[in-house]
C-alpha positions in Angstrom: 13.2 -5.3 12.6 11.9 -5.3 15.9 15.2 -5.0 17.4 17.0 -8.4 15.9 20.0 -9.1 14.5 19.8 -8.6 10.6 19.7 -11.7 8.6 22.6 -10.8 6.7 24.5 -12.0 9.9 22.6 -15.0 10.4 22.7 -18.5 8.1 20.3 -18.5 5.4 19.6 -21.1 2.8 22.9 -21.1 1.2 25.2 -20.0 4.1 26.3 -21.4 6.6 23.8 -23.6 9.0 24.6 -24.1 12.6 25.9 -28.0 12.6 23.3 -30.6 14.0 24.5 -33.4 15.9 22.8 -36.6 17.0 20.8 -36.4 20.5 22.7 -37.2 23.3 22.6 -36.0 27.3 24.2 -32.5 27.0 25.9 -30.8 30.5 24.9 -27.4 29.3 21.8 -26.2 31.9 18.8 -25.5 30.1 18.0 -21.6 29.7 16.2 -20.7 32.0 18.5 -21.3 35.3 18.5 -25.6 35.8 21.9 -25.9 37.9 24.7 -27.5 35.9 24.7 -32.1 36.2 20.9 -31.5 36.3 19.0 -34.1 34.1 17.6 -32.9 31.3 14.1 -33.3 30.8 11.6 -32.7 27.1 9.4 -29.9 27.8 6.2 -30.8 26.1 6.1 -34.4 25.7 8.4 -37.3 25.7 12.1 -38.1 24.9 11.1 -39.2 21.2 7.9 -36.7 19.7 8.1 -38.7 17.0 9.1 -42.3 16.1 11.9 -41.1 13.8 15.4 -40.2 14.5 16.0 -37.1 15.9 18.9 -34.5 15.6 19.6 -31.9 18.4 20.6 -28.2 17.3 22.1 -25.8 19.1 21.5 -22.0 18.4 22.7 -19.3 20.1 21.0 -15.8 20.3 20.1 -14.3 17.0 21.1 -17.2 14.9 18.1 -18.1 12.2 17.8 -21.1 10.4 15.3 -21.8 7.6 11.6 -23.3 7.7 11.6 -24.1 3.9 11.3 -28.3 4.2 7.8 -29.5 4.4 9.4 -32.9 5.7 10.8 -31.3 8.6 9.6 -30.3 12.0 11.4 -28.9 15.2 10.7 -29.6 18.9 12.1 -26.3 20.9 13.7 -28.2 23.7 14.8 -24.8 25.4 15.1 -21.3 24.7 12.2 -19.8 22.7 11.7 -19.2 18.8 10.0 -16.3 16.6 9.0 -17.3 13.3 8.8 -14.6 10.4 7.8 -14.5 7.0 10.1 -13.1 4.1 10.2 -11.6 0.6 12.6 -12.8 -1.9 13.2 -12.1 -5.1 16.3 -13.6 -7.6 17.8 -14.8 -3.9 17.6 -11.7 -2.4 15.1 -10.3 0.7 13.1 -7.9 -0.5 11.1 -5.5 2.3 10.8 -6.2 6.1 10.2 -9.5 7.4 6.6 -9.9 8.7 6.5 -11.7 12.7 4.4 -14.4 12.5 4.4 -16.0 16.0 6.3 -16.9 19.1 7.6 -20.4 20.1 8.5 -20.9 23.5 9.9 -24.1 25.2 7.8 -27.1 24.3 6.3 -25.8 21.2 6.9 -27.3 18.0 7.6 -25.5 14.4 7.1 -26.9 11.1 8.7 -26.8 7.7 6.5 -25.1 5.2 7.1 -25.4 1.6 7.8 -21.8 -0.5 5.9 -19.8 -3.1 6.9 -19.7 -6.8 10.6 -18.7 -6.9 9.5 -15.3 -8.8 8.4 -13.9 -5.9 9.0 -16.2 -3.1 7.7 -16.3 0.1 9.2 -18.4 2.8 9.3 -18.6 6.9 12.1 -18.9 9.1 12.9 -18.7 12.5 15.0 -16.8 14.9 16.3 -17.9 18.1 15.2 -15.4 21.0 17.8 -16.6 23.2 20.6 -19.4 23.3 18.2 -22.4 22.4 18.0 -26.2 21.7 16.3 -27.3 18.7 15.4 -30.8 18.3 14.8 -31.9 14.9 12.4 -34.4 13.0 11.9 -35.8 9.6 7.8 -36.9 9.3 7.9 -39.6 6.1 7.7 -42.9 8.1 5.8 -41.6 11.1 3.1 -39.3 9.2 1.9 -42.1 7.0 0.2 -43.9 9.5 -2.2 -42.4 12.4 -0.5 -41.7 16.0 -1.3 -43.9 18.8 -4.1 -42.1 21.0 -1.4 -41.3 23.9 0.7 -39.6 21.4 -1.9 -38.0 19.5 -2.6 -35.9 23.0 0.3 -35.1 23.4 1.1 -33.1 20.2 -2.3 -31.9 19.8 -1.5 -29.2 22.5 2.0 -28.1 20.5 0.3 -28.1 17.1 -2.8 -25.9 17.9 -0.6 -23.2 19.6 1.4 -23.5 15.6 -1.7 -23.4 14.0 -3.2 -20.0 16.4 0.0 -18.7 16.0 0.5 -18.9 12.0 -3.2 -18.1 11.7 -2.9 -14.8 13.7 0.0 -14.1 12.3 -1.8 -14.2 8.3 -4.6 -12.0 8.7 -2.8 -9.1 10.3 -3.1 -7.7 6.3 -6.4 -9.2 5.8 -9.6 -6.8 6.1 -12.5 -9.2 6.1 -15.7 -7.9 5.3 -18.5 -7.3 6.9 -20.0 -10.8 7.7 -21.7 -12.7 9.9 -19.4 -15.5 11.1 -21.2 -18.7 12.2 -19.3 -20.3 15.1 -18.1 -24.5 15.0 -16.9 -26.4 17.7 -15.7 -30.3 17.4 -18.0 -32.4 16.6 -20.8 -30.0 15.6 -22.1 -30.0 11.9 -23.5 -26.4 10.3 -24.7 -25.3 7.2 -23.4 -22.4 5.1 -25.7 -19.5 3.3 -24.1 -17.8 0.1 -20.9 -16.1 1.1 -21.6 -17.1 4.5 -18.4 -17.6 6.9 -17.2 -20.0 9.4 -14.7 -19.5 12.2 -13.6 -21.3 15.3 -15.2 -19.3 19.1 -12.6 -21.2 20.9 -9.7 -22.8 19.8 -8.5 -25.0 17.0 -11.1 -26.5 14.9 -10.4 -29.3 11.8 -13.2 -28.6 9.6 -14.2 -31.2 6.7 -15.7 -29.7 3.1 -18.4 -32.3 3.2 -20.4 -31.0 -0.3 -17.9 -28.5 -2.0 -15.1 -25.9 -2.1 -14.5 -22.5 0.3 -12.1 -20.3 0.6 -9.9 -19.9 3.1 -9.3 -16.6 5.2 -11.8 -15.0 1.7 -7.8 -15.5 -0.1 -6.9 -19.7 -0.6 -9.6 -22.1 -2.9 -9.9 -25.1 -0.3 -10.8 -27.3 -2.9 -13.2 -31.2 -1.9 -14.2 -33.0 -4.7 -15.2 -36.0 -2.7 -16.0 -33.9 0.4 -13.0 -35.6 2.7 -10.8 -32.3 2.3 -9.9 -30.7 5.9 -8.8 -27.2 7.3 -7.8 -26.0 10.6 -10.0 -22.9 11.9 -8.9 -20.4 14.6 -10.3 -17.3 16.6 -8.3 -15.7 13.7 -9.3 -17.4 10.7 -12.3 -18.1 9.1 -13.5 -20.1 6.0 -15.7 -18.7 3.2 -18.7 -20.5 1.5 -17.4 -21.3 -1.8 -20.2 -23.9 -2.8 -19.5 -26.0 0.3 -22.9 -26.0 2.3 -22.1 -28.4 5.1 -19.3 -28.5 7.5 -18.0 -31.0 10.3 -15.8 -29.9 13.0 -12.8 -32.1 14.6 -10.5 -31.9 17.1 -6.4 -31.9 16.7 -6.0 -35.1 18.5 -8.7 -36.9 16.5 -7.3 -35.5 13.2 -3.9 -37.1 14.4 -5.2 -40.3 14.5 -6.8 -40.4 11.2 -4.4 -41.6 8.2 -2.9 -38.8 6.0 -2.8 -36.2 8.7 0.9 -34.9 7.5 -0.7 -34.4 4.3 -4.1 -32.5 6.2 -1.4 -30.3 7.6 0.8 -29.8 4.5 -2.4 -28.2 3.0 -2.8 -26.4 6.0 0.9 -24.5 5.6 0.1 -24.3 1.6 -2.5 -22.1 2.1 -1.1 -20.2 4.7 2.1 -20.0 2.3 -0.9 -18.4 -0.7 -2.4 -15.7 1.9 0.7 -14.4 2.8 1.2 -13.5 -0.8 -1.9 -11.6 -1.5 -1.2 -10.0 2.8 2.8 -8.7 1.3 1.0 -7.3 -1.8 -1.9 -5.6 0.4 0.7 -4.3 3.3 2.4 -2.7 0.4 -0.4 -1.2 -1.0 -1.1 0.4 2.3 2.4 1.5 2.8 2.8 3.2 -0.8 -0.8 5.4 0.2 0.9 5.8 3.8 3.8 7.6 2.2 1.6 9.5 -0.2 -0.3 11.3 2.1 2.8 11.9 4.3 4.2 13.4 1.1 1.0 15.6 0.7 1.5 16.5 3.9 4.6 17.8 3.6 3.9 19.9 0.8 1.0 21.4 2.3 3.2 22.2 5.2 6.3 23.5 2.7 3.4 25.7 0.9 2.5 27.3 4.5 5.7 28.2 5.9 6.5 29.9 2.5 2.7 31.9 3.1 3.8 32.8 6.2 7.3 34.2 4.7 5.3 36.1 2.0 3.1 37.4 4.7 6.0 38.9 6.9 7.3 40.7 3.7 4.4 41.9 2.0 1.6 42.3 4.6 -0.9 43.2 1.6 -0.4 40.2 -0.1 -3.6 38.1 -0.5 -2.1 35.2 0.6 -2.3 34.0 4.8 -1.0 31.6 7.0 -3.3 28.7 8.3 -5.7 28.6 5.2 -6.6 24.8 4.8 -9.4 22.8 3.0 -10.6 22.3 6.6 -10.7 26.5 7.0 -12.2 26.7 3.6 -15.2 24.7 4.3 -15.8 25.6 7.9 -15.9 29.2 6.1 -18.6 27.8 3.8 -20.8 26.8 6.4 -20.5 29.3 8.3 -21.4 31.9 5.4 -24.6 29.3 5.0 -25.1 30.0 8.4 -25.0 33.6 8.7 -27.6 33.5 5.8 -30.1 31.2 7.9 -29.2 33.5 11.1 -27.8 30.1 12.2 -23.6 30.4 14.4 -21.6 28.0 13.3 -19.2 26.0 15.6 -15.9 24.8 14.3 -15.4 21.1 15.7 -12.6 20.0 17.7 -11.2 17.9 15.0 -11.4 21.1 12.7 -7.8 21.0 11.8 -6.2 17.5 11.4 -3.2 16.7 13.5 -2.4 13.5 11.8 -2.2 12.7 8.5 -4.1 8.9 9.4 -7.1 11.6 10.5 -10.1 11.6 8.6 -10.9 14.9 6.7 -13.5 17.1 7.8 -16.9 17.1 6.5 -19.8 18.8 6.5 -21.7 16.2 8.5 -19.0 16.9 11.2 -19.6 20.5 11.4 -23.3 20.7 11.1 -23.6 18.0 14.3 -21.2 20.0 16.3 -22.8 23.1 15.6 -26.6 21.1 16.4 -27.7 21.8 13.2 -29.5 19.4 10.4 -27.8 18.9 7.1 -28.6 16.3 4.5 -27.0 15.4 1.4 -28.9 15.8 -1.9 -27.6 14.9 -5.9 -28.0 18.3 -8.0 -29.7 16.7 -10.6 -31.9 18.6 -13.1 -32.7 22.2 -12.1 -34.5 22.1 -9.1 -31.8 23.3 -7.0 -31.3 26.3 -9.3 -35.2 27.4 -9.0 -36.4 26.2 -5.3 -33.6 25.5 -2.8 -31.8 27.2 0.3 -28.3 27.9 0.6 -26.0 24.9 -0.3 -22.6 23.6 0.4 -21.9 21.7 -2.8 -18.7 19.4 -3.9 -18.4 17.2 -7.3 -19.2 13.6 -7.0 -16.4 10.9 -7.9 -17.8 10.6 -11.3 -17.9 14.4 -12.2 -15.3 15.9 -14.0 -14.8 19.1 -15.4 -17.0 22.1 -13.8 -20.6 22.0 -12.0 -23.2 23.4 -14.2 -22.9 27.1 -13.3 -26.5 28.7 -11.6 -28.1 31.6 -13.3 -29.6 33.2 -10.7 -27.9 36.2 -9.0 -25.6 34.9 -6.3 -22.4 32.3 -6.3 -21.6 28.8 -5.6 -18.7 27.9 -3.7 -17.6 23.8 -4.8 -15.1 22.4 -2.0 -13.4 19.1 -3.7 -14.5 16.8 -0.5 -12.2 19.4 1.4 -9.6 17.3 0.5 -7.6 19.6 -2.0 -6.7 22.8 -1.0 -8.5 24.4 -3.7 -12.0 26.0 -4.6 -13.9 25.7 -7.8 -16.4 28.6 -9.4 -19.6 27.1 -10.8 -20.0 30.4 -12.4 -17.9 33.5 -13.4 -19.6 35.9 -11.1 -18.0 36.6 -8.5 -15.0 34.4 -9.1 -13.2 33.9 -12.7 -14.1 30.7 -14.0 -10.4 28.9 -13.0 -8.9 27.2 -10.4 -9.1 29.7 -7.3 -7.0 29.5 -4.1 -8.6 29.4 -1.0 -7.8 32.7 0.5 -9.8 33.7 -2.3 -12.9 32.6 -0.1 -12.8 34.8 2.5 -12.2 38.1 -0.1 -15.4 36.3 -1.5 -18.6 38.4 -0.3 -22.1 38.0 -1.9 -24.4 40.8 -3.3 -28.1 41.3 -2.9 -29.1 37.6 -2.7 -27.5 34.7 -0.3 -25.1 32.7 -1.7 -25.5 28.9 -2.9 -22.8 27.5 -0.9 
């Protein structure tokens, strides 16, 4: 996936893991072109992050090590690192791996604990080029709040995780339509029924002062006592879910506040629950990709075999080219000819892709500068007082239209999206399923056709 080694190659929980040793000056030049006996310097911050011991790891190019231990964060010395999100299932990956984000020199990456171990969902990171990972454990320093001067410091490293994870979770999550109401830190809003909050700039700490919401639509943020926090982004937003009142906060001043491990644990859990329901929707989208790509291929199959038929027999009924885009421009343009009216086929009249929409009837009638307007045969009005009509069953109808007794025909496209008519009535068609060649052998006797 996007050109990396395969993980097979690479250590994965249970393999082999490249070997940590403690931190120590290293002769090695930093990637990026330091000359060798240079001093090495953090990039980022300080020496010491955090006010635990530290372990240096070395990765060379491709190598991937595991972000599976909520107790765990690494400082990328040098080098860069791009987290993904896997699949498993009994052990074993299961699809592509999903890129999350990009951590370049400086930046820090946190252990985030996995989904249920049917279906698991975990994140791990792969190292770009020969890198040096230094490595924290957060149980002593994360219980109390970081001095101010610290607390600056990684406020910088953990927004760019937190924009990064939070872009990297909504790439298969449709919101819908909303009005987002913009927080800054700081500021204090209030939140209308299904009403959503997002961040204009930024990472923003919100507080569930009166209630619960719902993270990205997807992950119950729940606040009994209204002290609960989430971090916001230009990516993510938060859902009124009885919560009425917000407060916004800045990284650093979250830092300093006791518990902000655990503020950030809750973070990664509910990034951990949207990435669930994001596999399960990316594979929804897929499986209807693959379907229309396999109608496609039909359709084209079933036209190069018309065209074969047509060399041999040049009688047969049958022709090359015939669509349910033909089929309906056809309609119309019988319609037209009845109202004295030209019709003008679109430029989108015959889809190149299969992600194109399918053509309508709105589509032809505004590039032909004409008025249509869609109407529900209900009753009989249509059968005693109405023009020519282009007509196609509604989602609900099955079977046949009710078939017109006056003297002409109806023509019934399926939304043009099968390539098949249907008679309303058994003149002049048989009442069956009828191809759509059969439309143009189609021609109407003494009074205009219902179309």
């Amino acid at each position: 996936m996007n050109g990396h080694p395969d993980s097979s190659s690479a250590a994965m929980p249970g393999g082999t893991s490249p070997s940590p040793r403690p931190m120590a000056p290293s002769s090695r030049p930093p990637v990026g072109g330091a000359a060798p006996g240079a001093p090495r310097q953090e990039s980022g911050g300080p020496p010491a992050l955090f006010n635990t011991p530290a372990t240096e790891i070395p990765l060379r190019a491709g190598e991937i090590f595991a972000l599976d231990d909520p107790g765990l964060v690494w400082h990328v010395r040098e080098g860069s690192v791009e987290v993904f999100a896997v699949q498993r299932h009994d052990g074993a990956q299961v699809g592509p791996r999903t890129f999350m984000c990009a951590v370049e020199a400086g930046g820090l990456t946190f252990g985030l604990k996995p989904s249920g171990p049917e279906n698991e969902i975990r994140l791990m990171g792969l190292a770009v080029a020969d890198s040096v990972l230094v490595r924290y454990r957060l149980e002593d320093s994360a219980k109390v709040p970081l001095p101010v001067q610290q607390a600056k410091i990684l406020a910088r490293p953990i927004n760019a995780w937190i924009e990064g994870l939070s872009e990297g979770v909504v790439k298969h999550i449709q919101p819908r339509s909303h009005t987002k109401l913009w927080i800054a830190p700081g500021e204090e809003i209030s939140l209308s029924e299904a009403e959503r909050a997002s961040s204009h700039k930024g990472v923003v700490w919100v507080q569930l002062m009166d209630g619960n919401g719902r993270y990205v639509d997807i992950c119950e943020i729940p606040s009994p006592a209204g002290t609960a926090m989430v971090a916001l982004s230009v990516h993510a937003w938060l859902r009124e879910d009885g919560v009425k009142k917000l407060k916004g906060y800045a990284t650093d001043i979250v830092l300093r506040l006791p518990g902000w491990s655990q503020r950030l644990e809750a973070f990664h859990d509910a990034i951990i629950e949207s990435l669930s329901f994001g596999f399960r929707n990316a594979a929804t989208t897929e499986q209807a990709r693959l379907d229309k790509r396999a109608s496609q291929m039909a359709s084209d199959t079933e036209q190069t075999l018309v065209k074969f038929i047509s060399l041999l027999d040049p009688e047969s009924p049958y022709r090359p080219g015939i669509t349910a885009e033909d089929a309906l421009f056809e309609c119309c343009a019988m319609v037209g000819k009845v109202l004295g009216l030209t019709m003008t086929p679109p430029p989108a009249a015959r889809r190149k892709r299969i992600e194109d929409p399918p053509l309508m009837v709105d589509d032809i009638a505004r590039y032909s500068q004409v008025r249509a307007r869609q109407v529900a045969l209900r009753g009989v009005w249509w059968i005693e007082d109405n023009g020519p009509l282009v007509s196609a069953p509604s989602r609900t109808t099955t079977g046949r239209l009710p078939w017109c007794q006056a003297n002409g025909a109806m023509f019934c496209m399926n939304r043009c999206r099968e390539k098949a008519c249907r008679s309303a009535k058994t003149w002049p068609w048989p009442c069956r399923r009828s191809r759509t060649h059969s439309i143009r052998r189609c021609r109407t006797a003494s009074s205009p056709p219902w179309i």
